[in-house]
C-alpha positions, 0 to 999 in steps of 0.5 A: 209702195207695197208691204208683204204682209204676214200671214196673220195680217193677210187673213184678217185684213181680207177674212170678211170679204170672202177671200182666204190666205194660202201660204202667200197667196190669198185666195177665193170663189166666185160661184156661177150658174153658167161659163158664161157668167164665169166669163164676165166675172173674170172679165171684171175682175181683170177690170177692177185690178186695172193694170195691177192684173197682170202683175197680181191676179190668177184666174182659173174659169171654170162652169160653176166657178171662178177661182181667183188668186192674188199674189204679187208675182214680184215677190212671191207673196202677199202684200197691201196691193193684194188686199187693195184688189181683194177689196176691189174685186169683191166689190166688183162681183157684188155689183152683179149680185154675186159673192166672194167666198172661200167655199168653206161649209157650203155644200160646194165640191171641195173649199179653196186650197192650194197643193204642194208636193213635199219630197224627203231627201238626204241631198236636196241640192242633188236632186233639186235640178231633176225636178226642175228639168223633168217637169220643166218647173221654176225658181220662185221669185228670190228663192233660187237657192240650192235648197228652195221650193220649185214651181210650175211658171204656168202655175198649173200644178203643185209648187215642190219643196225638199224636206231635209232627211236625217237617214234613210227612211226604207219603211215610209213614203218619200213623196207627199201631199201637203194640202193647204186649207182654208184656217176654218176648214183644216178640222173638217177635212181632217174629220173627213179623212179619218172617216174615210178610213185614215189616222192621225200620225202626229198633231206636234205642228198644229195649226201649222200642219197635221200628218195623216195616213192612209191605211198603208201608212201613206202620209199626207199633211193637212196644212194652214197658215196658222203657227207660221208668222214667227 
């Protein structure tokens, strides 16, 4: 019997493992020398999730890393099967003297994370089927509604949602990036961003989310699981 978990509960049960929880999925890295070897872990990672694998686990091989996902595909998010095959899969890897981890602070390229584009919209219900015809995109599991998110079925790129407007908004950019970091890794890349020449617009959400801006004023969001669970 599976239990969808809050985000809370999801982090801490898999935190020490190397994992992180995403916004209803929980995610890691495996790093590795070679494609090669990034094939025989992926290969025991569909191994240790058994014939939960089809139903639970994303795997995206790449030369110098694993990414892998866990998610139940029937609802759309985490639960205690997840954490079963986190805890499964981490072991498995360290059986090869290798590890899972969240890529935070190490040197690595960028940390796990997850994209999503947020569109503003003073009719969500109206412009929600373009979306969905023109970039071929999904209803998520048990969110079909008017007014619900959209996602790519391959899981290639980013999941869409709507933000409700309250009136035209002529001055400011209607679509934009919510970047969802690891808990541990939302100050550094927000540091990393005003470094880089951006601001801070507003922090009135964090933990959940900060609005940041180039120096245009193109907004994107630095986000995290944090401030959700009620």
């Amino acid at each position: 019997m599976e239990t969808r978990l809050t985000g809370s509960r999801a982090s801490a049960a898999v935190g020490d493992l190397g994992w992180r929880y995403l916004l209803g999925s929980l995610r890691t890295a495996v790093p590795v020398e070679s494609l090669m070897r990034a094939a025989e872990v992926a290969t025991l990672a569909v191994a240790a999730c058994g014939d939960d694998a089809d139903r639970h686990l994303v795997l995206d091989v790449r030369r110098g890393r694993v990414l892998l996902t866990l998610q139940s595909s029937e609802h759309a998010a985490v639960t205690t099967r997840d954490v079963d095959l986190a805890h499964r899969v981490s072991t498995a890897v360290g059986r090869l003297g290798l590890r899972t981890e969240p890529e935070v602070a190490t040197g690595a390229p960028r940390s796990v994370q997850l994209m999503e584009l947020a569109i503003d919209a003073l009719d969500i219900a109206s412009i929600r089927p373009f979306w969905k015809a023109v970039l071929g995109y999904a209803d998520e599991p048990g969110a079909e509604g008017p007014r619900d998110p959209l996602v790519d079925p391959l899981g290639q790129g980013p999941a869409i949602w709507f933000q409700q407007m309250d009136g035209t908004r002529p001055q400011r950019n209607r679509i934009h990036f919510d970047v969802c970091v690891p808990h541990d890794e939302a100050q550094r890349r927000i540091d990393a961003a005003l470094a880089a020449g951006g601001r801070l617009v507003s922090e009135n959400r964090a933990p959940a989310f900060w609005v940041l801006a180039d120096g245009e004023g193109n907004e994107a969001c630095i986000t995290t699981w944090q401030g959700r669970d009620d």
